[in-house]
C-alpha positions as CSV (number, residue, x, y, z in Angstrom):
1,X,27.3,50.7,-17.0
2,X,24.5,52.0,-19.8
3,X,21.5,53.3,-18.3
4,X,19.0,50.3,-19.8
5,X,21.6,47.8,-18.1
6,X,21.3,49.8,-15.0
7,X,17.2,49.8,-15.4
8,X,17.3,46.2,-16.1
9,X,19.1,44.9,-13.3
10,X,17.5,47.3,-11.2
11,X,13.7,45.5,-12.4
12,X,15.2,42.1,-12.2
13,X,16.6,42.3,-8.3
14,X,12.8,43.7,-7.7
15,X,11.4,41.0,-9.4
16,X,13.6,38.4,-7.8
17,X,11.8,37.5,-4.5
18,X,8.2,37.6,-6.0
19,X,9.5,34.5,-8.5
20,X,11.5,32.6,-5.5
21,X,8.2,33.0,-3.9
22,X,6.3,31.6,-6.6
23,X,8.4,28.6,-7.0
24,X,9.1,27.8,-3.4
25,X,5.0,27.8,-2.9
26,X,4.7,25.6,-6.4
27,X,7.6,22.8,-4.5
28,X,6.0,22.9,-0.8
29,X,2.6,21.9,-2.7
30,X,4.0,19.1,-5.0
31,X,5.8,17.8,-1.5
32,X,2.1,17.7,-0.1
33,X,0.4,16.3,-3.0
34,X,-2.2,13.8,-1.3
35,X,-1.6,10.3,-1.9
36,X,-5.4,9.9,-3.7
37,X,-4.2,12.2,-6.3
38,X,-1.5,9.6,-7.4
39,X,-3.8,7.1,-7.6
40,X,-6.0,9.1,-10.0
41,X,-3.8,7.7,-12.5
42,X,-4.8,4.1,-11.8
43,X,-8.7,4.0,-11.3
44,X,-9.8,0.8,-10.7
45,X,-6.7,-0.7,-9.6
46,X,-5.8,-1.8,-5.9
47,X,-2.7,-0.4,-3.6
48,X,-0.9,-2.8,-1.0
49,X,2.3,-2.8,0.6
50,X,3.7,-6.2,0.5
51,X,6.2,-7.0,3.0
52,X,9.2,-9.3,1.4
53,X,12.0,-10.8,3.4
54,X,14.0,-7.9,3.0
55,X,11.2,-5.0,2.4
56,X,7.9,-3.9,2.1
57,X,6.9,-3.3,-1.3
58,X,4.3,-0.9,-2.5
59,X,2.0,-2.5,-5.4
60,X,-0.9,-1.4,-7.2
61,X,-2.6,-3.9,-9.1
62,X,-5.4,-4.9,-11.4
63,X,-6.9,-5.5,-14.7
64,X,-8.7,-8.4,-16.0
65,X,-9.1,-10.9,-13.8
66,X,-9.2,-14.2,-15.6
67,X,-6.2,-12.4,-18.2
68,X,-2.8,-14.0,-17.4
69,X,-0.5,-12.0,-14.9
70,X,2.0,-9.4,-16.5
71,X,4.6,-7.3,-13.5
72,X,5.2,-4.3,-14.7
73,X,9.3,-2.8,-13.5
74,X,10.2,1.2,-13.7
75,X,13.6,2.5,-14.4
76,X,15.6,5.1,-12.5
77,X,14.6,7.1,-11.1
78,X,11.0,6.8,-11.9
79,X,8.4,4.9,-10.1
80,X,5.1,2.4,-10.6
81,X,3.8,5.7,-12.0
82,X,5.9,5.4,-15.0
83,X,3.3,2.7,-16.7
84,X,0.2,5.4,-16.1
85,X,-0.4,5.3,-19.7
86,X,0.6,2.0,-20.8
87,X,-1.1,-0.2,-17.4
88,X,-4.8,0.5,-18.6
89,X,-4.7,-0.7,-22.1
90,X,-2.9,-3.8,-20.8
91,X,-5.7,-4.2,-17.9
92,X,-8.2,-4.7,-20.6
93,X,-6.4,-8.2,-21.3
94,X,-3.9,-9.1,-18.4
95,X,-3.7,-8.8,-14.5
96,X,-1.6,-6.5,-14.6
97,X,0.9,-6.1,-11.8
98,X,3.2,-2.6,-10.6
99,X,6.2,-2.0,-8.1
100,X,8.0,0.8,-6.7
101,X,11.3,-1.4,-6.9
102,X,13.3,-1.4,-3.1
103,X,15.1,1.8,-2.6
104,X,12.0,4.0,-5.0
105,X,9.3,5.5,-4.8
106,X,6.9,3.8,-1.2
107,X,8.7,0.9,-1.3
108,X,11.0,0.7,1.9
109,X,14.5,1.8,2.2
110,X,16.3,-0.8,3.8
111,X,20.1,-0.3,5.1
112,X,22.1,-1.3,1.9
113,X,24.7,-3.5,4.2
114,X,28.7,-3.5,4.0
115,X,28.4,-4.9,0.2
116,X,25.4,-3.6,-0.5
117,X,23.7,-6.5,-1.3
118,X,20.2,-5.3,-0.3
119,X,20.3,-3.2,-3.3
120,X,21.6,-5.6,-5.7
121,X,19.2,-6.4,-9.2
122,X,19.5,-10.1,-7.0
123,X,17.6,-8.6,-3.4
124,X,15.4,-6.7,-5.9
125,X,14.7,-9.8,-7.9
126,X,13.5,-11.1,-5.3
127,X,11.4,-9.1,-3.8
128,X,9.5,-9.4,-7.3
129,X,9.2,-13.0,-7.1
130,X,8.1,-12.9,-3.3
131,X,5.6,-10.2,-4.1
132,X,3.8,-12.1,-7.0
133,X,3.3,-15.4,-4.7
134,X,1.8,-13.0,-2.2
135,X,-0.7,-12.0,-5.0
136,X,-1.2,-16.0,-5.9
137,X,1.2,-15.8,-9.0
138,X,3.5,-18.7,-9.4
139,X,4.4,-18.1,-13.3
140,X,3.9,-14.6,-14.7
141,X,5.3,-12.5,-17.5
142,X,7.3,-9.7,-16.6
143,X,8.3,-6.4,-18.1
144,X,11.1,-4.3,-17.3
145,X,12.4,-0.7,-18.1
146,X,15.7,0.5,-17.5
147,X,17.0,-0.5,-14.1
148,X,13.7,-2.5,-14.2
149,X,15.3,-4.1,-16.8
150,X,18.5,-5.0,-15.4
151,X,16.3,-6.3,-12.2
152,X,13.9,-8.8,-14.4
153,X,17.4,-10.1,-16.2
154,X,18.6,-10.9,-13.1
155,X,15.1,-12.7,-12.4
156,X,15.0,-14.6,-15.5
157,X,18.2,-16.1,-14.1
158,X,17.8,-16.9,-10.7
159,X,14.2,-17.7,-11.2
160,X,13.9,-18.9,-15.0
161,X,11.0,-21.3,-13.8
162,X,8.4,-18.4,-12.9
163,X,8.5,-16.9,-16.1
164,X,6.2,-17.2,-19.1
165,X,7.4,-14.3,-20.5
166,X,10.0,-11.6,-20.5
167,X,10.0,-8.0,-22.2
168,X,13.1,-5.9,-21.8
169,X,13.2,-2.0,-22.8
170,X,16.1,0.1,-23.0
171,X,19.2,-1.1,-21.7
172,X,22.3,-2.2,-23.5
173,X,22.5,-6.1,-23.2
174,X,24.0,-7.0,-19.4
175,X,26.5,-9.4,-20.4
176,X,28.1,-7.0,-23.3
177,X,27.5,-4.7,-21.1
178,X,29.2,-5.3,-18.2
179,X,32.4,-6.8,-20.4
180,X,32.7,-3.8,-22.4
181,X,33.0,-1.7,-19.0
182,X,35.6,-4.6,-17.9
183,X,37.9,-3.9,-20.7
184,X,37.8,0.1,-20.4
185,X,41.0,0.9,-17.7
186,X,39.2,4.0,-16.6
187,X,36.6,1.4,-15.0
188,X,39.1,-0.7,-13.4
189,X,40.2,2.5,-11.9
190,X,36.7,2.7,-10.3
191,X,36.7,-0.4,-9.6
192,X,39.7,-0.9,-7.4
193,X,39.1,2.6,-5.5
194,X,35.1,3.6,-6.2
195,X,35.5,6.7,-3.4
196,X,37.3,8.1,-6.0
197,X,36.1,11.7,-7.1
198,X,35.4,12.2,-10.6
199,X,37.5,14.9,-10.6
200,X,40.3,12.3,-9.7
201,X,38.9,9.7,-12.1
202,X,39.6,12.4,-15.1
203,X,42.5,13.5,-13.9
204,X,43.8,9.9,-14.2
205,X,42.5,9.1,-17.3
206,X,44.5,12.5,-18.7
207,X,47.2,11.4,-17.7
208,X,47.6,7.4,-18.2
209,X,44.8,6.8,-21.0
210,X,44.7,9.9,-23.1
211,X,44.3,8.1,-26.8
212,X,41.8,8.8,-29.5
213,X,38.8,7.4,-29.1
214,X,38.4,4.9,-31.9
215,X,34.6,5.2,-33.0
216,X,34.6,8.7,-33.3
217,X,38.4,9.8,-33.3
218,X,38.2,12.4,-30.6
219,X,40.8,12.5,-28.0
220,X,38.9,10.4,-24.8
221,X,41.4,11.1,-22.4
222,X,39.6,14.3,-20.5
223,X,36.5,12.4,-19.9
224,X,35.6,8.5,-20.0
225,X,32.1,9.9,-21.3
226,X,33.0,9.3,-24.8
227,X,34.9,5.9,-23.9
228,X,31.3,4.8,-22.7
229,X,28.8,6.0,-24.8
230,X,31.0,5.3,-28.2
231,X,32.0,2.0,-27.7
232,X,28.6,1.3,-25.8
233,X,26.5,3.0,-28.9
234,X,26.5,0.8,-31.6
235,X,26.6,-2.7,-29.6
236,X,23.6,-4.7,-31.1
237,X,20.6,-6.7,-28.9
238,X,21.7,-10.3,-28.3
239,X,19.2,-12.6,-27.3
240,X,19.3,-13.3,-23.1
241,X,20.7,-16.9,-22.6
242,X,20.5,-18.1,-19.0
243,X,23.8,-19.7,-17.9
């Protein structure tokens, strides 16, 4: 070993604990961050936990009160603080309503059940629903993001009759969705036996599904990544039709 390599390693072990210190004391304070600090982001708007028939919700809300209602859905894993820039420009015109979805956030973490149901877009659905009748809301227009998204499709479904309006950002289109992932066989391999590892899960694909991937002509069989996002890439919007 050089002498500089020597010296360097030697500076580096010494400076080693000072920087673990650093970052350990820069986690333990973002742990303790105080709850008003949060809520810096939203001045003027209210905080409630709503309790659903299958969990307590935590809501902020506010905005113009004689402006038509607007909910407001985050994606994963991201919170009701995910609209900190967007909820005050839309205040000036709507109520505007957030939600840590079940599961996120302050919202309760109930026991997901044998099926687990109480996690399904349905249980968060309609927590949604419940949460906006609690507020006085019987129609209102809703907005979701990401696995917001997925949970105000499956709201525009089951509850087509309390919407006025419906915004969905950034997912693939559910029903194309889900019957592109039916037709892939390493998904029916997850499907059948979801403890699997996905060690296992590539392993199997190696050696049962190991073809070139049509869209970009790469072999697929090491990893169903490529499967996914390339045959999941170029799909185009479709317009949601409640059936």
């Amino acid at each position: 070993m050089s002498p500089k390599r020597r010296e360097f390693l030697k500076n580096s072990m010494a400076l080693a604990p000072a920087a673990a210190g650093v970052l350990f004391a820069h986690v333990a304070s973002a742990e303790t961050e105080p709850e008003t600090q949060r809520e810096e982001f939203f001045n003027g708007f209210e905080t409630e936990q709503i309790k659903t028939s299958g969990a307590t919700i935590k809501t902020v809300y506010g905005g113009n009160r004689n402006g038509s209602p607007v909910l407001l859905l985050h994606g994963i894993p991201e919170t009701h603080v995910l609209w900190r820039k967007v909820a005050p420009a839309l205040a000036q015109d709507f109520f505007v309503v957030m939600t840590d979805l079940r599961g996120y956030g302050d919202s309760s973490k109930p026991p997901g059940g044998g099926d687990h149901f109480a996690y399904s877009k349905r249980a968060m659905a309609q927590d949604q629903v419940e949460v906006m009748k609690q507020l006085g809301f019987e129609k209102f227009a809703l907005v979701g993001h990401d696995r917001g998204g997925r949970a105000a499709h499956r709201l525009a479904l089951d509850h087509s009759l309390a919407l006025t309006k419906l915004v969905i950002l950034d997912i693939v289109p559910t029903r194309r969705f889900g019957n592109r992932i039916r037709s892939m066989p390493s998904a029916r391999i997850i499907a059948r036996r979801p403890r699997l590892t996905s060690r296992t899960i590539r392993r199997t694909s190696t050696k049962r599904f190991s073809v070139r991937c049509s869209c970009c002509g790469r072999k697929r069989g090491r990893s169903i990544a490529c499967t996914t996002f390339c045959r999941l890439g170029g799909i185009a919007p479709s317009r949601l039709r409640a059936r």
